[in-house]
C-alpha positions as CSV (number, residue, x, y, z in Angstrom):
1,X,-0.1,25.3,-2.1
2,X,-0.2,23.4,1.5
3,X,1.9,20.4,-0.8
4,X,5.0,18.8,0.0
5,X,6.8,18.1,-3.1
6,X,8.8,14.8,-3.6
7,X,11.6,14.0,-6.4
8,X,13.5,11.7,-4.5
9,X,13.7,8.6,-2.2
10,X,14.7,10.8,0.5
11,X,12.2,12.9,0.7
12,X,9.5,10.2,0.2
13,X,10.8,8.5,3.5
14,X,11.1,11.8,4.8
15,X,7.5,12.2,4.6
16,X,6.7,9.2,5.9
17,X,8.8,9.7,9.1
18,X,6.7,13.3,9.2
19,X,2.9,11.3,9.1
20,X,4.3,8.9,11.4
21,X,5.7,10.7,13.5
22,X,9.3,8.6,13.9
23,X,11.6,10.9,14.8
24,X,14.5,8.0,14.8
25,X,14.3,8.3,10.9
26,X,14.5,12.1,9.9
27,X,14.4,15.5,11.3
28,X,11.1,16.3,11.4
29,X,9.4,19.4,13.2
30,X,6.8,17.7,14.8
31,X,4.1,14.8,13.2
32,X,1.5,15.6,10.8
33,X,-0.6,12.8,10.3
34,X,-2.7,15.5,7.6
35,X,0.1,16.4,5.3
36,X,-0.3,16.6,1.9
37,X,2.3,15.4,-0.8
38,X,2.7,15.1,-4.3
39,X,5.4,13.2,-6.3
40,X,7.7,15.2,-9.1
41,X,9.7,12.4,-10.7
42,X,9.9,8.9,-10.7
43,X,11.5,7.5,-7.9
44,X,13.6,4.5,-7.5
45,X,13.6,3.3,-4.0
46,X,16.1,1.6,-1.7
47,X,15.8,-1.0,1.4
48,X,14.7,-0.1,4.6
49,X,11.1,1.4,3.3
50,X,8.3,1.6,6.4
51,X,5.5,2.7,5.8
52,X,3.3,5.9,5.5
53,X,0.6,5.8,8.4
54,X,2.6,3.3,10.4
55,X,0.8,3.1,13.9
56,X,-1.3,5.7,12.7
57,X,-3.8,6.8,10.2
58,X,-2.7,8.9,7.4
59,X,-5.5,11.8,6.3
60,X,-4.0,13.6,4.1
61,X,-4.1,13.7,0.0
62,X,-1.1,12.0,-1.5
63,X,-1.1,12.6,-5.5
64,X,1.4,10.3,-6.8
65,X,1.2,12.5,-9.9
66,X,1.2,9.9,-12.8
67,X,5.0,9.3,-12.2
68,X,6.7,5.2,-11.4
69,X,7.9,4.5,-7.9
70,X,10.0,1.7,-8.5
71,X,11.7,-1.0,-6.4
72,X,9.5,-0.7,-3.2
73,X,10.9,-2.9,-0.5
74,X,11.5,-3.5,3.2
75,X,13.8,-5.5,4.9
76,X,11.6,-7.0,7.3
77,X,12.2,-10.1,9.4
78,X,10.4,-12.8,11.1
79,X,7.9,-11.5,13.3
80,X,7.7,-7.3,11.6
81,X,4.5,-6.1,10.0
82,X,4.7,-6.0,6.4
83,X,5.6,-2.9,4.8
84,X,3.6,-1.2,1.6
85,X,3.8,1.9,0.8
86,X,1.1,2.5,3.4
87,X,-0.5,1.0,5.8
88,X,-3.2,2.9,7.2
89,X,-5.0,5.2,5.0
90,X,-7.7,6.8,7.0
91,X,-11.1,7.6,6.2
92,X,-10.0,11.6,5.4
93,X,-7.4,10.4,3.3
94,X,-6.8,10.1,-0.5
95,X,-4.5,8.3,-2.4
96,X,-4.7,9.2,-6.0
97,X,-2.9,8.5,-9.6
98,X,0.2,6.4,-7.6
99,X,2.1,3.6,-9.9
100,X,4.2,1.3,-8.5
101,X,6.7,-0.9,-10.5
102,X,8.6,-3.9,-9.3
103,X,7.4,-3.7,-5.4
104,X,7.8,-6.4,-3.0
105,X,6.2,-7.3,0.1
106,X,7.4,-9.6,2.3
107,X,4.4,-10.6,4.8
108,X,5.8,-12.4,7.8
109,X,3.3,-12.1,10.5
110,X,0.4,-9.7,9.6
111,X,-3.4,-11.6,9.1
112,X,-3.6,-9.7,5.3
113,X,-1.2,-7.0,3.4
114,X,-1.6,-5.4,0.4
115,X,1.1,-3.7,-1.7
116,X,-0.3,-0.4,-1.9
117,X,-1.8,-0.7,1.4
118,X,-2.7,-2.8,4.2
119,X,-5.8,-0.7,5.4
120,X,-8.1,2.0,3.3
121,X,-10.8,3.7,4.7
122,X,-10.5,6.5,3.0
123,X,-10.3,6.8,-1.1
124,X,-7.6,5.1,-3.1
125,X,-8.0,6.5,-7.3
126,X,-7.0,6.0,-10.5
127,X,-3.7,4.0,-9.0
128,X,-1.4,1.1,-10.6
129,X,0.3,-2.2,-9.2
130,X,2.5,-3.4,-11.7
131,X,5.4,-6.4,-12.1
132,X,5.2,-6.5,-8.5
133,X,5.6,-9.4,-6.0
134,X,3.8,-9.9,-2.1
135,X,4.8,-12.8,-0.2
136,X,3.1,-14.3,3.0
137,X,5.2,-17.1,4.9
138,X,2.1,-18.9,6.1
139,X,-0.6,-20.8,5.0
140,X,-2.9,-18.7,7.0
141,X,-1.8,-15.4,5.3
142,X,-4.4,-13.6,2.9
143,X,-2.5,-11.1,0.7
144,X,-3.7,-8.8,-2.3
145,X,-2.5,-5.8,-4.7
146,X,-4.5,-2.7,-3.6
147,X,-5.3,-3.2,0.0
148,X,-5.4,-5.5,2.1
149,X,-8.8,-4.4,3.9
150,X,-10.9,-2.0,2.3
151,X,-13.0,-1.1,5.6
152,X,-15.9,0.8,7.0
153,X,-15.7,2.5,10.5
154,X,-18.1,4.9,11.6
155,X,-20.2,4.8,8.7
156,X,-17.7,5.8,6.1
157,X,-16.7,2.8,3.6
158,X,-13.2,2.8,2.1
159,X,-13.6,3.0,-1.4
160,X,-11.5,1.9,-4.5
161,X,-11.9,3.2,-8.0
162,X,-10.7,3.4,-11.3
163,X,-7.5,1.2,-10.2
164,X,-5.1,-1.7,-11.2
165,X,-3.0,-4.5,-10.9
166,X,-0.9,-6.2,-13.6
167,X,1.5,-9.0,-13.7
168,X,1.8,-9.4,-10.2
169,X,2.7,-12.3,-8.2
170,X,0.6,-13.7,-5.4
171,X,2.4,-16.3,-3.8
172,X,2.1,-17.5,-0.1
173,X,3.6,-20.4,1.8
174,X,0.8,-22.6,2.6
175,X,-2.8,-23.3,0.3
176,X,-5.4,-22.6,2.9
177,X,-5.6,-18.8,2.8
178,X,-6.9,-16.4,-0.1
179,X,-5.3,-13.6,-2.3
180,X,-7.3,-10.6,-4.2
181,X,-5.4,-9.0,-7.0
182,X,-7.7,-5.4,-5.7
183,X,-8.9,-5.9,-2.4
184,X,-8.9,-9.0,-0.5
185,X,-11.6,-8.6,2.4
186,X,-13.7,-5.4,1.6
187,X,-16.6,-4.3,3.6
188,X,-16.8,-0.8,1.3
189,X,-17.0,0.1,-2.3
190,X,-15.1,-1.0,-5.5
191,X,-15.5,1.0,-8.8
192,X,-13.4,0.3,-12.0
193,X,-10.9,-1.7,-11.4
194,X,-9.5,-4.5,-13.3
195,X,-6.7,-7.0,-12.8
196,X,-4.9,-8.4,-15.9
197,X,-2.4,-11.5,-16.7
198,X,-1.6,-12.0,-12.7
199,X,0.1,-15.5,-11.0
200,X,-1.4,-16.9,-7.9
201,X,1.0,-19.6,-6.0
202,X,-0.4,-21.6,-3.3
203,X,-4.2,-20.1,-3.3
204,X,-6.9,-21.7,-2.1
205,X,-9.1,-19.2,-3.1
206,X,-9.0,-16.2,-5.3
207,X,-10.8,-12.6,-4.7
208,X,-13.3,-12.0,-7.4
209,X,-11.0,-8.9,-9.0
């Protein structure tokens, strides 16, 4: 049905080597920045995560299927980008009915992550944020559960909807940047969404969801 389907860890980094076309990660017959995936089981994740629509935009559906991705991390050091679980989504793209449990983003050099996603332009829906932690190790570091930016280019507007983030820590280095629990700088649309019983650390100023 044009789907890849995912049970594992392994296959989840699998297809993110396939969008991005990294060919130092997995065997992949050639990238597909359009694929389409669709999770089976919960998933438990390991070290090492990078993400899907690194250096790239991702435009395909990904239906995280109502099941947990847990334990979302990235060893990243001084000077990487952070890691969510993507970082692109493009304006073709949709990210639909994804939960993730205990994820943590470390933010060492980018302007603003997110821990779904540093970038949407396309439709993130119906998705969860839970118990989850993003760092930024600056004081000039914005960071935020959903995205990061939700943009507009070329006339389309990213657009977030029906979406959450619970008991999540915010914390950053510094107290002169910002944290969003959805979105922290959007220039598109934001339907539905609701944060609940989340900790800011070192906030200056906090997004209004």
């Amino acid at each position: 049905d044009g789907y890849y389907e995912i049970y594992n860890y392994g296959q989840l980094c699998w297809f993110a080597a396939l969008v991005n076309g990294d060919t130092s990660r997995a065997r992949i017959p050639s990238q597909d920045e359009q694929a389409n995936a669709i999770v089976m089981a919960d998933i438990d994740c390991a070290a090492d995560w990078e993400s899907i629509g690194k250096n790239t935009e991702y435009s395909g559906t990904f239906d995280g299927n109502g099941f947990v991705i847990r334990d979302l991390n990235a060893d990243v050091k001084k000077g990487d980008e952070a890691q969510p679980l993507f970082d692109y989504i493009g304006k073709s793209a949709k990210v639909q009915n994804v939960i993730l449990a205990n994820a943590y983003v470390y933010q060492p050099s980018a302007e603003r992550s997110g821990i779904l996603s540093n970038f949407n332009n396309g439709t993130i829906s119906k998705c969860v944020v839970a118990e989850s932690e993003i760092y930024a190790d600056s004081a000039s570091y914005d960071v935020a559960g959903i995205t990061a930016y939700n943009v507009q280019d070329d006339g389309v507007e990213g657009v977030i909807e029906y979406s959450a983030v619970i008991d999540t820590l915010f914390k950053r280095l510094g107290d002169s940047g910002s944290a969003a629990a959805v979105s922290d700088f959007n220039c598109g649309n934001i339907y539905s969404c609701y944060s609940y019983d989340c900790t800011f650390e070192n906030v200056n100023e906090i997004g209004p969801i």
